[in-house]
C-alpha positions as a Markdown table, in Angstrom:
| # | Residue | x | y | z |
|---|---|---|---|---|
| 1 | Unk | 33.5 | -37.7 | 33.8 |
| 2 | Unk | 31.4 | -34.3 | 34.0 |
| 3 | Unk | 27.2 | -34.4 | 32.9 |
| 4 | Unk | 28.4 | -32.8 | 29.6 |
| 5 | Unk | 31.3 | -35.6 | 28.7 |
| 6 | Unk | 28.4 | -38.7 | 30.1 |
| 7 | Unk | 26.0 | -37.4 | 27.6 |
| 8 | Unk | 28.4 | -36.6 | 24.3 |
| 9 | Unk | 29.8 | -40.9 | 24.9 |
| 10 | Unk | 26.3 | -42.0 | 25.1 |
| 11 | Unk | 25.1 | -40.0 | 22.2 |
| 12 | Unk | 27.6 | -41.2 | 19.7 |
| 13 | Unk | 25.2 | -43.5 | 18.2 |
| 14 | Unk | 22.4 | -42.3 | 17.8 |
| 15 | Unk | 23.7 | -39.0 | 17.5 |
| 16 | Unk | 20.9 | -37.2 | 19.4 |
| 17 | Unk | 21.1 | -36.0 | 23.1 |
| 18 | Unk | 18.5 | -34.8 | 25.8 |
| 19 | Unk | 20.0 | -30.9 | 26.5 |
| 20 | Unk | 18.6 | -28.0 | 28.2 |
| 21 | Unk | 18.8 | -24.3 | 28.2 |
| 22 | Unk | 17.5 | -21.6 | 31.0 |
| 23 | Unk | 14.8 | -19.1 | 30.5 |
| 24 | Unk | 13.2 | -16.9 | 32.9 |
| 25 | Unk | 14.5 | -19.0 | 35.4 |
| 26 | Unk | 13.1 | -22.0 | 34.1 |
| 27 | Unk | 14.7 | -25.2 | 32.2 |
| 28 | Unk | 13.6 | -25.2 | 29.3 |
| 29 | Unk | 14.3 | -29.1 | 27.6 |
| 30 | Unk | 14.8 | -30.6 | 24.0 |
| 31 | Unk | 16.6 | -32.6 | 21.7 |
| 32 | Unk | 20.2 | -31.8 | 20.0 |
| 33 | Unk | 20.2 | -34.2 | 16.4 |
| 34 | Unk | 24.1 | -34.0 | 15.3 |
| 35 | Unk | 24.6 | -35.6 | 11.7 |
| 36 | Unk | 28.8 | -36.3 | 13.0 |
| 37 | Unk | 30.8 | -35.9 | 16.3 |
| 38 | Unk | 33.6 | -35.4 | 13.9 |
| 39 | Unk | 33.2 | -31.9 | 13.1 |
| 40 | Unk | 31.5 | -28.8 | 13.4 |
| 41 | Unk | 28.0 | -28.8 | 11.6 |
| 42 | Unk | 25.3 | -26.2 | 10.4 |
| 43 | Unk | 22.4 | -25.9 | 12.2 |
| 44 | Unk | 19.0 | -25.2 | 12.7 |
| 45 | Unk | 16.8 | -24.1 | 15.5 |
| 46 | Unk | 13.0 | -25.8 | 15.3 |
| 47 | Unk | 9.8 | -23.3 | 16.6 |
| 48 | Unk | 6.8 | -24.8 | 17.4 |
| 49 | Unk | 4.0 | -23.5 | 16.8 |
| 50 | Unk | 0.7 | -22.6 | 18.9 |
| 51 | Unk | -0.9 | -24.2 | 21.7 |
| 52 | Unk | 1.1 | -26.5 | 24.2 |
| 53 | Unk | 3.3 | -28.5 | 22.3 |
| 54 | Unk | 6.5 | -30.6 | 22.2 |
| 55 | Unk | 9.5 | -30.9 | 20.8 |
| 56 | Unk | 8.5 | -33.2 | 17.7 |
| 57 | Unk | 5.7 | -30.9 | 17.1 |
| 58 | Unk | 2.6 | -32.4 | 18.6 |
| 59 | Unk | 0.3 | -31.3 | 20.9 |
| 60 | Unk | 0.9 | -32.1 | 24.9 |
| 61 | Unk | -1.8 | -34.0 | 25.7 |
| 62 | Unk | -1.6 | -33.9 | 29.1 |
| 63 | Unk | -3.3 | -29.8 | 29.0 |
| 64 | Unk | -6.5 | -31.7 | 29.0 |
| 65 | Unk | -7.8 | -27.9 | 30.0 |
| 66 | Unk | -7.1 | -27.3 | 26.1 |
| 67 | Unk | -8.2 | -30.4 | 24.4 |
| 68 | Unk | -10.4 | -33.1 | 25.8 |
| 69 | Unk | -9.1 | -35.6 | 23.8 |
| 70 | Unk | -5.8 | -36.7 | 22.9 |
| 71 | Unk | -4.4 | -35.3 | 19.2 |
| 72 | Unk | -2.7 | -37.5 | 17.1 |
| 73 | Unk | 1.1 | -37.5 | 17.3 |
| 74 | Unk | 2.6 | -35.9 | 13.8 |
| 75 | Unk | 5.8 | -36.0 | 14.8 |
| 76 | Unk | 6.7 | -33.1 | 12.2 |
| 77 | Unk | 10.0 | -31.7 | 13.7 |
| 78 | Unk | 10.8 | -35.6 | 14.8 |
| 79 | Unk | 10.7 | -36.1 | 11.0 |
| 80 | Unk | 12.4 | -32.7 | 10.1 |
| 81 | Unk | 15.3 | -33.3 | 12.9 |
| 82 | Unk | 16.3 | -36.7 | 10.7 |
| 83 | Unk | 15.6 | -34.9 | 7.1 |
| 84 | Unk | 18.3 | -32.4 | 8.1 |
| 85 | Unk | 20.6 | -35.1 | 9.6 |
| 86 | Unk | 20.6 | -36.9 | 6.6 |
| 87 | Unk | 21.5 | -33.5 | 4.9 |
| 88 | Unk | 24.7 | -32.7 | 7.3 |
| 89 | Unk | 22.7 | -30.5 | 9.1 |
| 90 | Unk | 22.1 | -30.0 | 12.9 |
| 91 | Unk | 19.2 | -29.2 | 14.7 |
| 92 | Unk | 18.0 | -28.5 | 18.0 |
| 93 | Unk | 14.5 | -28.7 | 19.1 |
| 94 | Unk | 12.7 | -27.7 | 22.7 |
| 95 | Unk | 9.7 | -28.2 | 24.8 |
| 96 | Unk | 7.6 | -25.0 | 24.8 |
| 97 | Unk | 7.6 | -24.1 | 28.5 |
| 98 | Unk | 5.3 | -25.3 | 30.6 |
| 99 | Unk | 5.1 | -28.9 | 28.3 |
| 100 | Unk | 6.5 | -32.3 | 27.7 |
| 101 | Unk | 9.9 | -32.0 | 30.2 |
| 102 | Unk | 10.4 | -28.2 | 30.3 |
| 103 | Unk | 9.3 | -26.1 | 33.3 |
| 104 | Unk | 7.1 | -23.1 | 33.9 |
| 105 | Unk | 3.5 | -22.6 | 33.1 |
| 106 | Unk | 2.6 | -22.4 | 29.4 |
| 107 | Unk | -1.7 | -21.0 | 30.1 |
| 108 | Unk | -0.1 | -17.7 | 30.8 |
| 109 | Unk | 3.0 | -17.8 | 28.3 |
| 110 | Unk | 3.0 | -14.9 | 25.8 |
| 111 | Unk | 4.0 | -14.1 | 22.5 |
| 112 | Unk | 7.2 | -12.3 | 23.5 |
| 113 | Unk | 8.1 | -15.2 | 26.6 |
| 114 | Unk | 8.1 | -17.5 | 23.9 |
| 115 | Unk | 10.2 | -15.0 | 21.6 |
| 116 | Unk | 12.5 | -14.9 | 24.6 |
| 117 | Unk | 12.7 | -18.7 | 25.1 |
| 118 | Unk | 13.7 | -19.2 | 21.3 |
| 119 | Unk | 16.4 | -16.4 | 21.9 |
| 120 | Unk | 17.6 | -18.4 | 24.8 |
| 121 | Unk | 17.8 | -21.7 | 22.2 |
| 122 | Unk | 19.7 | -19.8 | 19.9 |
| 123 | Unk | 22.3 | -18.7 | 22.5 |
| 124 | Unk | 22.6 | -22.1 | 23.5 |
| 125 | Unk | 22.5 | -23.5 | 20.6 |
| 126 | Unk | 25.3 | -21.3 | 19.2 |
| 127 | Unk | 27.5 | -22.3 | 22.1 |
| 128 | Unk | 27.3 | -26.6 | 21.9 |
| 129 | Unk | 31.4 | -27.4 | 19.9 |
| 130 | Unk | 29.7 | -30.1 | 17.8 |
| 131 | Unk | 27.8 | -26.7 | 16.2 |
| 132 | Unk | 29.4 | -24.0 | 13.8 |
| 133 | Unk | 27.9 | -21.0 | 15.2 |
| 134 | Unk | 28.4 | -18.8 | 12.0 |
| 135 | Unk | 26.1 | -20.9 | 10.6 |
| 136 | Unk | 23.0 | -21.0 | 12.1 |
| 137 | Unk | 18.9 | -20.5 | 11.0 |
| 138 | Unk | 15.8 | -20.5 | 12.7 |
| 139 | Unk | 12.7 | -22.8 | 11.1 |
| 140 | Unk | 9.1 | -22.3 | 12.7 |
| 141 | Unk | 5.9 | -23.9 | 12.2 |
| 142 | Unk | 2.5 | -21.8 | 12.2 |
| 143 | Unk | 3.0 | -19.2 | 15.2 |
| 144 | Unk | 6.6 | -20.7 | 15.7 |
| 145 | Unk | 7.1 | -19.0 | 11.7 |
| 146 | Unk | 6.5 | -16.0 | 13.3 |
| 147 | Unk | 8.3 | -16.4 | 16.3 |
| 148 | Unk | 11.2 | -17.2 | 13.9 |
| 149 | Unk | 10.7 | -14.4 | 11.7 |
| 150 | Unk | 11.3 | -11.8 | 14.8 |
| 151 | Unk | 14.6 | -13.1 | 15.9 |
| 152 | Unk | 15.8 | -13.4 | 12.2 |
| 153 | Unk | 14.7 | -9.5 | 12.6 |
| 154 | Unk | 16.5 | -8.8 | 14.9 |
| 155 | Unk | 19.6 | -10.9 | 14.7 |
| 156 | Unk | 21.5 | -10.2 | 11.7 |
| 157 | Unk | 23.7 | -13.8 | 12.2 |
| 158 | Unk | 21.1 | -15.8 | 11.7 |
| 159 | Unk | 21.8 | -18.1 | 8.2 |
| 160 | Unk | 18.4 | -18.5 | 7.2 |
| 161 | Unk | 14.8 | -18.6 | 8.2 |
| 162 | Unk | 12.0 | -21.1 | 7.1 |
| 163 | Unk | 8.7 | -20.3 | 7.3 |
| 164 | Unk | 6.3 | -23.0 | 7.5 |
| 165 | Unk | 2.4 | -22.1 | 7.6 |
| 166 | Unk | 3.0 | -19.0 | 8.2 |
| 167 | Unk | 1.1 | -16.0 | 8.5 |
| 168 | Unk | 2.2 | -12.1 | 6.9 |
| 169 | Unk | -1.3 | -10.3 | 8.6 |
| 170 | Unk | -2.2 | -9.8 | 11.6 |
| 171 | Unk | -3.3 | -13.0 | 13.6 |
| 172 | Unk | -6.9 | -11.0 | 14.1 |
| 173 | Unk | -7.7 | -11.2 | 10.1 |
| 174 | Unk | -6.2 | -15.3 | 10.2 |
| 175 | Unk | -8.7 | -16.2 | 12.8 |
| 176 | Unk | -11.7 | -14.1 | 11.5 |
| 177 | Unk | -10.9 | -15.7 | 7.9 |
| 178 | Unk | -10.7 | -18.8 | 9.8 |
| 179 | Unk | -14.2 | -18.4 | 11.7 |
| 180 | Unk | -15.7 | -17.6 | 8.8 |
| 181 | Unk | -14.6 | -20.8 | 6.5 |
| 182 | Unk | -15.4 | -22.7 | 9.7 |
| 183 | Unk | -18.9 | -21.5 | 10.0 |
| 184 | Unk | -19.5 | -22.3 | 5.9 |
| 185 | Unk | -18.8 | -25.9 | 7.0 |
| 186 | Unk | -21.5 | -28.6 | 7.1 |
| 187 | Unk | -23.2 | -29.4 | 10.2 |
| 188 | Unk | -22.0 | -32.6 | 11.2 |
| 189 | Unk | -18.1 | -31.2 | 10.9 |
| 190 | Unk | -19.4 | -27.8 | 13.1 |
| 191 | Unk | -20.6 | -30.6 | 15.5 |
| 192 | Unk | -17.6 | -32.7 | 15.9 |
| 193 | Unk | -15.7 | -29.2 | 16.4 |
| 194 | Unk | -17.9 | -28.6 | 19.4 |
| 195 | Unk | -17.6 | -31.7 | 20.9 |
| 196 | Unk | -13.7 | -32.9 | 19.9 |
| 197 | Unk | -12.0 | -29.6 | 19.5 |
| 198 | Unk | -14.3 | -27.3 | 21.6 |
| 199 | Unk | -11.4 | -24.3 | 22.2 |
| 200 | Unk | -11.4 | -23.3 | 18.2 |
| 201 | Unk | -15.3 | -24.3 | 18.5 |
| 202 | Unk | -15.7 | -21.2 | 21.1 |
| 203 | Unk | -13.1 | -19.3 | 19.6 |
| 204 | Unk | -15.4 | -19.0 | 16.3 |
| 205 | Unk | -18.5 | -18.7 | 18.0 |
| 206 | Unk | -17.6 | -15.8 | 20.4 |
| 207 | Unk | -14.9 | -14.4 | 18.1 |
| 208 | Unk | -16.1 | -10.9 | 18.3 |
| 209 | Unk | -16.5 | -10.4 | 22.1 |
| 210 | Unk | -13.0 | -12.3 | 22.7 |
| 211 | Unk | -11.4 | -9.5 | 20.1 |
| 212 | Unk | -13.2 | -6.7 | 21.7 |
| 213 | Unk | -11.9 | -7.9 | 25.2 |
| 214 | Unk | -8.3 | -8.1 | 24.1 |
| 215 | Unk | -8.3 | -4.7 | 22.3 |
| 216 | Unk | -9.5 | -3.4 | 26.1 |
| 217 | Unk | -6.3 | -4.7 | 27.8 |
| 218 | Unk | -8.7 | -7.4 | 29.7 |
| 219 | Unk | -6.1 | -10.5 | 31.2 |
| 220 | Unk | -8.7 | -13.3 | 30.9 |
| 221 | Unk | -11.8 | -14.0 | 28.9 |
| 222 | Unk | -14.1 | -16.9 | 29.4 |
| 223 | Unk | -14.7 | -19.0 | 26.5 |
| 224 | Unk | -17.4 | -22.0 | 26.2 |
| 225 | Unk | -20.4 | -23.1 | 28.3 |
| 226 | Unk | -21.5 | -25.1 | 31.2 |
| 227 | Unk | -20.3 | -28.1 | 28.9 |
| 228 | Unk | -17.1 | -26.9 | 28.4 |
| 229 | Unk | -15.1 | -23.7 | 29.4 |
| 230 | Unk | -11.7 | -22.2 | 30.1 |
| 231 | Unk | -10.5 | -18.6 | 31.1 |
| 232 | Unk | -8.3 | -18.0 | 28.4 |
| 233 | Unk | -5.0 | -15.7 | 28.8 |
| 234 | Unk | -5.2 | -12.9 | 26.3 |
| 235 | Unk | -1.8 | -11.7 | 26.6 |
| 236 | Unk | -0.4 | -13.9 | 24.0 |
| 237 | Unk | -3.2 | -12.5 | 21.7 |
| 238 | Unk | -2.7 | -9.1 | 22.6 |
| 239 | Unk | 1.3 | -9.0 | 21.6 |
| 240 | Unk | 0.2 | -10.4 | 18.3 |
| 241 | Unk | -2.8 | -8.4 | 17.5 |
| 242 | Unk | -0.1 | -5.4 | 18.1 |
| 243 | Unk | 2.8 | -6.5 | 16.0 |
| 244 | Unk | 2.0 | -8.3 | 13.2 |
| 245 | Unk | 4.6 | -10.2 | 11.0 |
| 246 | Unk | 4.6 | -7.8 | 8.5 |
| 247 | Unk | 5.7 | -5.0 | 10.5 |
| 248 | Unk | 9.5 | -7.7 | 11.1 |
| 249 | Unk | 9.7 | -8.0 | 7.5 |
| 250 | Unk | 12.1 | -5.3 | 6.3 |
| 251 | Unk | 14.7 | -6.0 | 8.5 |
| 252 | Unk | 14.9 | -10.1 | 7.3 |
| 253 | Unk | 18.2 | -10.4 | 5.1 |
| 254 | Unk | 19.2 | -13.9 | 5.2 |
| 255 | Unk | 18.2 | -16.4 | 2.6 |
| 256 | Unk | 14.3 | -17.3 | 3.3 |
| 257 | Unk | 12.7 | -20.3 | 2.2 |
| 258 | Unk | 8.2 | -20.5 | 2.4 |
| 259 | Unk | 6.8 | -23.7 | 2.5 |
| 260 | Unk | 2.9 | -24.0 | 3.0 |
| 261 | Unk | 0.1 | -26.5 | 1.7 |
| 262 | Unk | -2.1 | -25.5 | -0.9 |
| 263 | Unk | -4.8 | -27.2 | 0.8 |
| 264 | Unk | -4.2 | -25.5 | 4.4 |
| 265 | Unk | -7.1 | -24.1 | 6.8 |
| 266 | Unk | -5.3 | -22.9 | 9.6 |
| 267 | Unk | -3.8 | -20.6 | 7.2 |
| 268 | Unk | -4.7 | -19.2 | 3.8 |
| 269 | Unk | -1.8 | -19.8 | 1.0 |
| 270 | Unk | -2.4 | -16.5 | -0.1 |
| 271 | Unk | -0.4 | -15.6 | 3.3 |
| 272 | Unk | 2.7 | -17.3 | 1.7 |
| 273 | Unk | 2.8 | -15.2 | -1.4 |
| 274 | Unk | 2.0 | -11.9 | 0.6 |
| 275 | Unk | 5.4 | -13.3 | 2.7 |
| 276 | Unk | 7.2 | -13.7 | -0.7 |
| 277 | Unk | 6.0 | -10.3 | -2.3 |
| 278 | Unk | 7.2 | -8.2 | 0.6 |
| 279 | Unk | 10.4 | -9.6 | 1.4 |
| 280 | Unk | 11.3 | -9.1 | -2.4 |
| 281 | Unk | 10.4 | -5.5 | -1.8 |
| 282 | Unk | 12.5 | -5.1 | 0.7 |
| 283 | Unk | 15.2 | -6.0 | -1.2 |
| 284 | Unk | 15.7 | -9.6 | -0.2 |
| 285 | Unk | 16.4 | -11.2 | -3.3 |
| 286 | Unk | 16.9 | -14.5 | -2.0 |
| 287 | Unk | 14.0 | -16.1 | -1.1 |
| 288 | Unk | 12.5 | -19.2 | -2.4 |
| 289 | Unk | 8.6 | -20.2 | -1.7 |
| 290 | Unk | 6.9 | -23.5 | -2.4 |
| 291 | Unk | 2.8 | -24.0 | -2.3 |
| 292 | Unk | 2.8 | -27.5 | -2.0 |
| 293 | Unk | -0.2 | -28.9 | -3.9 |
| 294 | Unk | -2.9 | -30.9 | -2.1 |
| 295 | Unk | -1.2 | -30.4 | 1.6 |
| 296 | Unk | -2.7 | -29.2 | 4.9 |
| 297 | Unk | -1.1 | -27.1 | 7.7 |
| 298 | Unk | 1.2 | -30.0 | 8.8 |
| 299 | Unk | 2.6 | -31.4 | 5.4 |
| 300 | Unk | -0.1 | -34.1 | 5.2 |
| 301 | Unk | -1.6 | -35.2 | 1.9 |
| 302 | Unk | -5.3 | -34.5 | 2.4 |
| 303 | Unk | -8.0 | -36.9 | 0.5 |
| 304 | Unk | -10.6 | -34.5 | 0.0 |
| 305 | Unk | -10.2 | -30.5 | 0.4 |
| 306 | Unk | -13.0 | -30.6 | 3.1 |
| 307 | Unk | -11.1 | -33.5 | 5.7 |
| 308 | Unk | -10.2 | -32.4 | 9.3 |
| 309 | Unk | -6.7 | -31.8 | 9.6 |
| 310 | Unk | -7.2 | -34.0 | 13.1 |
| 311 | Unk | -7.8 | -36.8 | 11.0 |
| 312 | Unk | -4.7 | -36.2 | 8.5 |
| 313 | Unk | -1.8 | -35.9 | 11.0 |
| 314 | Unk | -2.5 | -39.6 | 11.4 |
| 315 | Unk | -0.6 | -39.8 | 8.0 |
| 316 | Unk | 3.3 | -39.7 | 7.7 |
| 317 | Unk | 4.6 | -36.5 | 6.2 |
| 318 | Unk | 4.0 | -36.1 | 2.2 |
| 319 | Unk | 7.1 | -36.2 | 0.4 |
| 320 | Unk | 7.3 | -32.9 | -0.9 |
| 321 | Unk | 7.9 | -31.4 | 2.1 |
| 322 | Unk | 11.2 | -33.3 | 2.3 |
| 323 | Unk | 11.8 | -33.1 | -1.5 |
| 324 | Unk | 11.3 | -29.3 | -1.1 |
| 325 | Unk | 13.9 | -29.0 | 2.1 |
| 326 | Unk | 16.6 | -30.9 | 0.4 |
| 327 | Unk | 16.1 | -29.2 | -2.5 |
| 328 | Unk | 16.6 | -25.8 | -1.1 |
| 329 | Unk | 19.6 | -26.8 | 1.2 |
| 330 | Unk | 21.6 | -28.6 | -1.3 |
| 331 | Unk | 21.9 | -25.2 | -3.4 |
| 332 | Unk | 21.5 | -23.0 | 0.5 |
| 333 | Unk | 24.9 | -24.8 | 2.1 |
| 334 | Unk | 27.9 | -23.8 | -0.8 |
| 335 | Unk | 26.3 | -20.3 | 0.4 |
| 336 | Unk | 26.3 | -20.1 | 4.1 |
């Protein structure tokens, strides 16, 4: 029995398999979710969002260069693989490269490698038999919305895109909106920053030196102090700074569905509507977009608007998110 056969008969019950893909030379792995063996399904390609992260959406903890303590495990696409299923729906989700199992080196991976690697997903995806690959969409989280909003630019198969705390401006007004809200914080929260989360800590505090330095093509740029410090990749900032999500916009023609939390502070809700507004103006009149009250970036309940999102992904996924997903697919699949 060949590698492919093995893993379909050991898969039948709990219908999800360990698969890879190639990209840049590299494997790249995740997890195939199959709601039936019995015939084709639907599917949908997960996009993770920034920083080194898995494939259920939570931050690799083993980059102790990024974070010096370990983040709590969400488990987002985990719980988003198993909403779908329970819809008919397929997924596939990956390790970015250079975390969990997948190879390569992720301090150096870029905006566009990463735009690659999805494109390399969707090809493989699209060519698993379990899969209908006429019916196909992309979802991303946070920089993973954007990621997905490129390729459903430039791909005219894909079914649908979801957009999940996502941005419309350029990333350079998100993180100077986000400095500035951080800075209006009280002390003791600035302080836990520095000392738990110390990368978004220095990205604040020497904001406008790290722009200038990408705007002058500069590779590196060395955040922090004698404390704590990293030589930070611009690249990936660069290729954002340059090409915004709004400038993908026109060309998006599937069905889009926006999901973000009211109470979000990676991300302004305002970013949502701006989404919304110009994909109606393009002349996509199918798009649906839900500002889920009392949220964060992750689809957790918060108990105060001021709480660390740190401290709320140690609470299981509101159900709206879920509520808002079936929703949307139940009137999405007589369509596709």
């Amino acid at each position: 029995m060949d590698e492919y056969k093995l893993r379909v008969a050991l898969s039948v019950k709990k219908m999800e398999r360990l698969e890879f893909f190639k990209s840049s030379g590299q494997k790249i792995y995740g997890t195939l979710t199959l709601p039936s063996l019995s015939k084709k399904s639907p599917a949908c390609l997960f996009i993770g969002g920034s920083f080194p992260q898995t494939r259920d959406g939570n931050i690799d903890n083993t980059k102790t260069d990024w974070f010096p303590i370990p983040f709590p495990q969400r488990n987002l696409f985990k719980d988003e693989a198993q909403i779908l299923e329970n819809l008919g729906i397929a997924s596939f989700r990956y390790d970015k490269r250079g975390c969990g199992q997948s190879e390569g080196y992720f301090n150096t991976t870029s905006l566009f490698d990463l735009v690659f690697d999805a494109q390399m997903a969707l090809q493989q995806l699209r060519s698993w038999p379990e899969i209908d690959s006429q019916r196909i969409g992309v979802l991303g989280q946070s920089e993973g919305a954007v990621i997905a909003l490129i390729l459903a630019s430039l791909d005219p198969n894909i079914s649908f895109y979801i957009c999940q705390g996502g941005i419309y401006n350029n990333l350079e007004q998100i993180l100077k909106w986000q400095s500035e809200t951080f800075w209006q914080g009280a002390p003791a929260k600035i302080n836990n920053f520095k000392q738990n989360i110390p990368l978004m800590y220095w990205l604040y505090k020497q904001s406008d030196e790290l722009f200038a330095s990408v705007k002058l093509g500069q590779k590196f740029f060395q955040l922090g102090d004698e404390n704590w410090s990293k030589n930070l990749s611009l690249q990936n900032l660069k290729e954002h700074f340059d090409n915004p999500p709004s400038a993908f916009v026109k060309q998006v023609k599937c069905p889009v569905l926006i999901l973000h939390g009211s109470l979000d502070r990676n991300v302004p809700p305002q970013e949502a509507l701006l989404m919304e507004q110009a994909l109606l103006k393009c002349g996509n009149k199918n798009v649906t977009i839900h500002i889920l009250t009392g949220l964060d970036h992750s689809f957790r309940r918060l108990t105060d608007p001021d709480e660390d999102f740190v401290t709320a992904m140690n609470r299981p996924l509101d159900p709206l998110l879920p509520e808002a997903l079936t929703d949307w697919f139940s009137s999405l699949l007589t369509d596709i």
